[in-house]
C-alpha positions as CSV (number, residue, x, y, z in Angstrom):
1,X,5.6,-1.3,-125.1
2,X,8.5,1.3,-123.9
3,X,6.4,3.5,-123.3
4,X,4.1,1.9,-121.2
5,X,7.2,0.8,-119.0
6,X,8.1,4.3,-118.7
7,X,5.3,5.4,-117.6
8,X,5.1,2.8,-115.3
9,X,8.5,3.8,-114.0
10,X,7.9,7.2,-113.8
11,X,5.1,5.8,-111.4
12,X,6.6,4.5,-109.4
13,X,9.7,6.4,-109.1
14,X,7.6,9.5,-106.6
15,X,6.4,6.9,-104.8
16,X,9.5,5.4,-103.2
17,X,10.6,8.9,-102.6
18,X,7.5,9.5,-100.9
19,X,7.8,6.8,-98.7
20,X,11.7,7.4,-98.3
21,X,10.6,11.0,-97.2
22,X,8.3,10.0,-94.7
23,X,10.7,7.4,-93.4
24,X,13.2,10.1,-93.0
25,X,10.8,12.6,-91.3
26,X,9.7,10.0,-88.9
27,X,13.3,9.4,-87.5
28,X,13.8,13.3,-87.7
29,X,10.3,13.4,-85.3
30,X,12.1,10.5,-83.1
31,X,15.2,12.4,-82.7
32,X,14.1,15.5,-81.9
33,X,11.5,13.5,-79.0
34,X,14.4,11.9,-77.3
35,X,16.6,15.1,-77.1
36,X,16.8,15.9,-73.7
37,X,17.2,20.1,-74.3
38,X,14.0,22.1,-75.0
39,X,11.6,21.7,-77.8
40,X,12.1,24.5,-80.7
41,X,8.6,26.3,-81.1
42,X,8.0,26.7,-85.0
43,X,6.3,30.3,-83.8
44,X,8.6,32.9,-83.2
45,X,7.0,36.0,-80.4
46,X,7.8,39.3,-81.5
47,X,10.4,41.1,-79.3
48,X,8.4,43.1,-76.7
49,X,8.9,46.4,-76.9
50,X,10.0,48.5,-73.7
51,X,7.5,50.7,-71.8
52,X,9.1,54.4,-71.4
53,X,9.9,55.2,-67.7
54,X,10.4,58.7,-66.1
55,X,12.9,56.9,-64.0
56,X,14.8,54.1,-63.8
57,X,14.4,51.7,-60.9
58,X,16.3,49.2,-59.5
59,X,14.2,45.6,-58.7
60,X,13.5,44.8,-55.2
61,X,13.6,41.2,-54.4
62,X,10.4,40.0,-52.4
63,X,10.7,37.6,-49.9
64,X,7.5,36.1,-48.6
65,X,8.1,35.7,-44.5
66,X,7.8,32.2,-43.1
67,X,4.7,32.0,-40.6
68,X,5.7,32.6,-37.5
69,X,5.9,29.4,-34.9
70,X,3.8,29.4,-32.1
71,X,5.8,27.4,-29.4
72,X,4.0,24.8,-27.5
73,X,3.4,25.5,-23.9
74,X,5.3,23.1,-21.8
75,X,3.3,20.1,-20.4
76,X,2.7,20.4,-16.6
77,X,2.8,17.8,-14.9
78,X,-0.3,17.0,-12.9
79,X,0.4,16.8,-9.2
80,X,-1.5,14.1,-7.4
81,X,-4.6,14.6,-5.7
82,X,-4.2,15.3,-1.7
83,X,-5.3,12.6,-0.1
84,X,-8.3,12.6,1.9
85,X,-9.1,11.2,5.9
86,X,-11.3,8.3,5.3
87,X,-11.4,7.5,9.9
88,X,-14.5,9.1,10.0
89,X,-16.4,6.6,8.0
90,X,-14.5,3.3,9.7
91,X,-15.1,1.3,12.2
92,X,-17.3,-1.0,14.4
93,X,-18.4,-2.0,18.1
94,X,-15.3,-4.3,18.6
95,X,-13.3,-0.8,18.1
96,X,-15.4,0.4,21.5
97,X,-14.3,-3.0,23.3
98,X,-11.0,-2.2,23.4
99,X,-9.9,-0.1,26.1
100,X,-7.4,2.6,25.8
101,X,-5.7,6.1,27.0
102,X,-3.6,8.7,25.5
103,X,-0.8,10.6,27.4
104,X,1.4,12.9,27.1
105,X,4.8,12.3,28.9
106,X,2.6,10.6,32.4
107,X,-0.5,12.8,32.2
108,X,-3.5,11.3,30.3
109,X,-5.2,13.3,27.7
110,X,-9.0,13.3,27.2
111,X,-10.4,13.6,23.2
112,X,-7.6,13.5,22.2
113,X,-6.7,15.9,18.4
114,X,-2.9,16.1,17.1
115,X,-2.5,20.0,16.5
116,X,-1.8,19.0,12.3
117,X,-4.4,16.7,10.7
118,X,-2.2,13.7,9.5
119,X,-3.1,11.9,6.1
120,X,-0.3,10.1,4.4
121,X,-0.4,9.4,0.8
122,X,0.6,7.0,-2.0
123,X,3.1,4.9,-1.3
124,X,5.1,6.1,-4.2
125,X,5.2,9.6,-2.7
126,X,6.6,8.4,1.1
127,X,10.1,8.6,0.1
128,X,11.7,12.4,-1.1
129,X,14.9,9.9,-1.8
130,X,16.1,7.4,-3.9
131,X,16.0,4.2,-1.8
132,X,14.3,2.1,0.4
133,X,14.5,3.4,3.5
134,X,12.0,1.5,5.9
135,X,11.0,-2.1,6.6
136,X,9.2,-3.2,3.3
137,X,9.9,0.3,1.7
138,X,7.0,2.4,2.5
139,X,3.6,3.4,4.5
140,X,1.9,0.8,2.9
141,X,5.1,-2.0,3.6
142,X,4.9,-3.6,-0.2
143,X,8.0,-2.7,-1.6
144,X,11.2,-3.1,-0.2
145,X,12.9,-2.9,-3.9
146,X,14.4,0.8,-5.7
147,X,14.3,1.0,-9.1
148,X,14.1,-1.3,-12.1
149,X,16.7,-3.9,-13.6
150,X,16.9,-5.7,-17.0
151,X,17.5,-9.2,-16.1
152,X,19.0,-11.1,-19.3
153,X,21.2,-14.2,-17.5
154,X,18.0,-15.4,-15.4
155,X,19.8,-16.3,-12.5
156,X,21.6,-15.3,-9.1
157,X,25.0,-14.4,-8.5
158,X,27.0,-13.5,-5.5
159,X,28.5,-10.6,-5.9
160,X,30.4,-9.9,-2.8
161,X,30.5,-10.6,0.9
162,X,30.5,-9.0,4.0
163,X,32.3,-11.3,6.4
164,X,32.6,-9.2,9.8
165,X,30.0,-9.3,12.1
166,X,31.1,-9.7,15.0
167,X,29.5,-12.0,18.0
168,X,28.4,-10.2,21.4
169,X,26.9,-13.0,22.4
170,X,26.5,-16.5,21.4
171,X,23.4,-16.7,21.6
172,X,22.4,-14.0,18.6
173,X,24.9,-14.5,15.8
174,X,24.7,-12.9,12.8
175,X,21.3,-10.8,11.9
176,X,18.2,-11.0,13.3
177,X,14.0,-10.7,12.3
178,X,13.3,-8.4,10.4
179,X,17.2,-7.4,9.6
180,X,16.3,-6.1,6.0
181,X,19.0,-3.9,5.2
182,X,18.5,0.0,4.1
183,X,20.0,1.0,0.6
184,X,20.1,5.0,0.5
185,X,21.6,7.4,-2.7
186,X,23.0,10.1,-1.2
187,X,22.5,13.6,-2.6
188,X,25.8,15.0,-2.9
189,X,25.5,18.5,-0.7
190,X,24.4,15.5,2.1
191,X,27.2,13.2,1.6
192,X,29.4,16.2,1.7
193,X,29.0,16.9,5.6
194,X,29.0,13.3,7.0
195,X,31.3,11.5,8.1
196,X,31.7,9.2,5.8
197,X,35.4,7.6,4.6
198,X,37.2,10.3,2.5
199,X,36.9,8.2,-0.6
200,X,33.2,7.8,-0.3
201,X,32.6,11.3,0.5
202,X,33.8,12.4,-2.9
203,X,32.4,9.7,-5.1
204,X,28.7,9.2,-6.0
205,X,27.6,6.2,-4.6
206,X,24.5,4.0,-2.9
207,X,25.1,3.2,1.0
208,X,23.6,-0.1,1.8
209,X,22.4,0.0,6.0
210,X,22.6,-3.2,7.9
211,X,21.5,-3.8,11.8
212,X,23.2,-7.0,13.5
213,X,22.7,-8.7,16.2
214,X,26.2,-8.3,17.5
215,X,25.2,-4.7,18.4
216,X,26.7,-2.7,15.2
217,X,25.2,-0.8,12.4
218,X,27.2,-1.7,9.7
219,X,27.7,1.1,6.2
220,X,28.6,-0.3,3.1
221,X,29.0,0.4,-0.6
222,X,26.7,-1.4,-3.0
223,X,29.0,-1.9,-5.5
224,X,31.8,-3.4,-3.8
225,X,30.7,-3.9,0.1
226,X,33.7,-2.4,1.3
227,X,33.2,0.0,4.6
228,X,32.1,3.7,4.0
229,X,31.9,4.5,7.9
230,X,32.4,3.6,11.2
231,X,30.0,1.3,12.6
232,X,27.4,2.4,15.1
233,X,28.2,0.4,18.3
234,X,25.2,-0.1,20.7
235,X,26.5,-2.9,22.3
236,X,23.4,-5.2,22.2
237,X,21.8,-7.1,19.7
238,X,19.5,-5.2,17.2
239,X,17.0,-7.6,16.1
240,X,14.8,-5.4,13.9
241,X,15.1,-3.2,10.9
242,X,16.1,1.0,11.5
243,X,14.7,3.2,9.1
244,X,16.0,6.2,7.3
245,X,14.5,9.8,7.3
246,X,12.5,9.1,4.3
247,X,13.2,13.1,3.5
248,X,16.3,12.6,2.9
249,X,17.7,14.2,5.9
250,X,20.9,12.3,7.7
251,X,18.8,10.5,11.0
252,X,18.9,6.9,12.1
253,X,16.2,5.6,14.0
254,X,16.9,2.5,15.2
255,X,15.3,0.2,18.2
256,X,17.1,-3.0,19.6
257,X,15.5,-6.2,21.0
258,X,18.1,-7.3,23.7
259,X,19.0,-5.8,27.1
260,X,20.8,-8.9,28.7
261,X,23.7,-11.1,27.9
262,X,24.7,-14.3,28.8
263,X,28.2,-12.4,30.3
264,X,26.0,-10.8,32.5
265,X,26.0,-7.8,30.9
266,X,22.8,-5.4,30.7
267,X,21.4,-2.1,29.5
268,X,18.3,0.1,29.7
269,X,16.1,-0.2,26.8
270,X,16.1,2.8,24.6
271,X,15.0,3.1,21.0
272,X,17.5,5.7,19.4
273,X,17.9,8.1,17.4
274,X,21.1,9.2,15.5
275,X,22.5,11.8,13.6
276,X,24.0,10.1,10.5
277,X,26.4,13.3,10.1
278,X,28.4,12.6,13.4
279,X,27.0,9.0,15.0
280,X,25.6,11.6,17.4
281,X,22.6,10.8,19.8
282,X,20.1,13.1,18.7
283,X,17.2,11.4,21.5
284,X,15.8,8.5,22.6
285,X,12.5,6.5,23.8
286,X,13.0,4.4,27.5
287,X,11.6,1.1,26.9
288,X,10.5,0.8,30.6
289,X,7.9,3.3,30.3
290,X,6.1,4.9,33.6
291,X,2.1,4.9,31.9
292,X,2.5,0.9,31.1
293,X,3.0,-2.1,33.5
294,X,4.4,-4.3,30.4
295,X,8.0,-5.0,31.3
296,X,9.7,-6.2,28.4
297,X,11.0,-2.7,26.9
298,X,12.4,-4.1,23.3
299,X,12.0,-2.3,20.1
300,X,11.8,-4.5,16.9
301,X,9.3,-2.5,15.5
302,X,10.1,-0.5,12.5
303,X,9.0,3.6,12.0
304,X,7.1,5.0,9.8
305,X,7.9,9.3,9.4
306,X,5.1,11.5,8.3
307,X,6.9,14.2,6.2
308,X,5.0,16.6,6.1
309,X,4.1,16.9,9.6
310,X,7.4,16.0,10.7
311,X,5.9,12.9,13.1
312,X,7.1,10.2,13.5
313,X,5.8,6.8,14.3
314,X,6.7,4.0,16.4
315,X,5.5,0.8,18.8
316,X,7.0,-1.0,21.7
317,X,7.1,-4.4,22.9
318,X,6.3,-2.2,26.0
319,X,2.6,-2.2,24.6
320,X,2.9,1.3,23.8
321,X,2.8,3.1,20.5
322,X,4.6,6.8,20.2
323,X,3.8,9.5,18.4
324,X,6.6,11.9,18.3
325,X,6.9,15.5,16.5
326,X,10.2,15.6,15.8
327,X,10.3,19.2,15.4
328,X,13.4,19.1,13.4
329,X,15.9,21.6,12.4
330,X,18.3,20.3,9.9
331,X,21.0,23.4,8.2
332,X,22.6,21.5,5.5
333,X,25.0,24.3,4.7
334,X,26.3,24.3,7.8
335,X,25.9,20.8,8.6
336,X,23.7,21.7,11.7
337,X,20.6,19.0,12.5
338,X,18.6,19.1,15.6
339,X,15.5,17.5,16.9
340,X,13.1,18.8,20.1
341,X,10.5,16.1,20.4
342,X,6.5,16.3,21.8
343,X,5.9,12.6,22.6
344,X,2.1,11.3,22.8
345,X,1.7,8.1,23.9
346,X,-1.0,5.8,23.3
347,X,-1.8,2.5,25.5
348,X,-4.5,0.1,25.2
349,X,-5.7,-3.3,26.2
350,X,-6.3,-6.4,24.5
351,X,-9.7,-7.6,24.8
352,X,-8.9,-10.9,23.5
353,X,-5.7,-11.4,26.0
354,X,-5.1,-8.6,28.2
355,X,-1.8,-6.4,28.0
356,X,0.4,-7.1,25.1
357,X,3.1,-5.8,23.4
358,X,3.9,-4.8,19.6
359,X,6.2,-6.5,17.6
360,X,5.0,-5.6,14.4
361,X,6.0,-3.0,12.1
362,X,2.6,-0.7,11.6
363,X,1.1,-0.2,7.9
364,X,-0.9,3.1,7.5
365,X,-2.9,4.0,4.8
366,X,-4.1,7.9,4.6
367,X,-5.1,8.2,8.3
368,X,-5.6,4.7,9.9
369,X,-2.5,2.6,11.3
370,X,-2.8,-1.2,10.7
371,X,-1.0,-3.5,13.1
372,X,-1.0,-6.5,15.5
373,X,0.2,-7.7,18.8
374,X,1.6,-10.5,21.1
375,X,-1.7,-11.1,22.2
376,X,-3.5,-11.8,18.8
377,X,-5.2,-8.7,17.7
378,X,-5.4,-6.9,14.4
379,X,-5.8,-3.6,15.2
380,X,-7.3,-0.2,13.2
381,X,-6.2,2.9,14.4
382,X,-7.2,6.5,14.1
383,X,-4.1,8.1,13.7
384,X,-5.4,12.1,14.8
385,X,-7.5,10.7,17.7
386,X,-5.8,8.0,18.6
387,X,-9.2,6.2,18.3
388,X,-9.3,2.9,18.0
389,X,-11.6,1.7,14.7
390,X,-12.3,-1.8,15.0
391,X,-10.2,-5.2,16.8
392,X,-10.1,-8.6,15.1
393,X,-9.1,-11.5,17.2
394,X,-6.3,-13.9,15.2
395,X,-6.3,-16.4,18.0
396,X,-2.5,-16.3,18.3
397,X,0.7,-14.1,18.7
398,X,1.5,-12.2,15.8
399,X,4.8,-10.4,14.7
400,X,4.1,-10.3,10.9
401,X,3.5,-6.7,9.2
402,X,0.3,-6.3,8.0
């Protein structure tokens, strides 16, 4: 009986070492796979043995050269197509009806051809200045707004006043139709040669332009409306808008749409021109003009300026529209501007009405001038012939822009 326990016991004893030996290895395994250092390789390499040299060399580092960047050409930006004439393919049998004749100074022209080919472009291209410097902005008169503005409060505020207009006559207070006022930025070499208040003349700043009809051109500052010039004094009320070189260059043009006073008081009619660098007269256009029997001389009319032609363009209440190279010469270094105008007139009659004048400012898209007249009609112009297109009878007076 002993015995069979002890061999029963000596059995069993190997076994539980057995299993306490693979316990043990196990947790050895688990130890050694959560160390974080490198894993001991049960195979040991032989030590390799040296190759003999003749020489002994130092190592050169290799460094494998980044790939070389090819820069990226800089975008161009592509420049607007030049705009095409388009009077050749326009027009009708009303445009023959109306009867018409080009001069130049008192002698009449026959076929009529300005010496440069006129075609103006995009409206976004008329002005070479931050601005708006014409009645409804541009050629095509649809804009008379610069720039953009985040509007958060959703509502109008006053933000200053201008309080000073005088009153020539009681009649005409305040300002007159059109009256939109002119807002211009400056370039600084510009603002540094006129004549502008010494504070203003130093400080970057938009000029705001405003015709009355007490006779003055008023300046002010945008920001705070205070005066940055002298006034320009006609003496008689300027019922229109004026227009600003739309190249940037300091001239005025201005018409005015009163000659008489209730004081008595009168004056030639004259549209004008000024130099904005001294209030100078550069020129002007005589209302009463010799080629048209059409008495009343006013200008309320606003210009349009082809730039790159230097012509400008401008109709009368005299019946008479004017084409003008300027021929200008403006030195900004020396603060030297000059005009020497060539003056073509052109003067037509109303079919619908007879003789009438033009109160409206002209639209012109590439090479045909859009405007209407006391007498009713809605007229298309050739602008390089002086040709008119077609006439459309609108059965009343008409001063509105097309």
């Amino acid at each position: 009986m002993r015995n069979s326990k002890g061999k029963v016991i000596m059995l069993i004893v190997p076994v539980i070492l057995l299993v306490v030996l693979i316990f043990v290895y196990r947790e050895y395994e688990k130890n050694n796979r959560d160390n974080d250092g490198p894993a001991i390789s049960a195979t040991i390499s032989p030590t390799p043995e040296a190759t003999p040299t003749e020489s002994a060399s130092i190592p050169v580092s290799t460094v494998t050269p980044s790939p070389t960047q090819i820069p990226s050409p800089t975008p161009v930006p592509t420049s607007a197509p030049s705009p095409v004439p388009v009077a050749s393919d326009i027009g009708n049998s009303s445009g023959q009806k109306i009867k018409h004749q080009v001069y130049s100074a008192a002698t009449p022209i026959s076929d009529y051809r300005g010496k440069d080919e006129i075609v103006f472009g995009s409206p976004l291209t008329y002005n070479h200045i931050e601005g708006v410097t014409t009645y409804r902005g541009n050629n095509y008169r649809d804009d008379a707004t610069y720039g953009t503005r985040k509007v958060v409060m959703k509502k109008l505020e006053i933000e200053w006043v201008f309080d000073q207009i005088g009153l020539v006559d009681p009649q005409w207070p305040g300002v007159g139709w059109t009256g939109q006022p002119l807002i211009v930025h400056w370039p600084e070499k510009t603002r540094k040669i006129m004549n502008l208040n010494q504070e203003f003349r130093d400080k970057d700043f938009i000029e705001v332009i405003q015709a009355t009809l007490d006779g003055n051109i008023y300046f002010l500052d945008l920001k705070t409306g205070l005066p940055t010039r002298n006034s320009i004094d006609i003496g008689f009320p300027i019922k229109g808008t004026p227009a600003i070189d739309p190249r940037g260059y300091p001239i005025l043009y201005t018409g005015m749409g009163i000659n008489s006073l209730l004081s008595g008081k009168t004056t030639s009619w004259k549209y004008r021109v000024f130099s904005l660098i001294d209030h100078s007269e550069l020129f002007s256009i005589p209302g009463k003009d010799p080629v048209t029997t059409r008495t009343w001389g006013a200008f309320d009319s606003t210009s349009l300026l082809h730039a790159e032609t230097d012509t400008l363009f401008q109709c009368g209440e005299n019946g008479i529209l004017y084409k003008i190279k300027l021929n200008t010469q403006f030195d900004e270094e020396e603060g030297h501007l000059s005009v020497n105008p060539e003056t073509i007139k052109y003067k037509y009659t109303n079919p619908f009405y007879g003789a009438a004048g033009i109160e409206s400012s002209p639209a012109i898209y590439r090479d045909l001038m859009f405007f209407n007249d006391n007498g009713g009609m809605l007229q298309c112009l050739d602008i390089n012939t002086l040709t008119p297109k077609w006439g459309f009878n609108l059965g009343d007076d008409s001063d509105a822009t097309p």
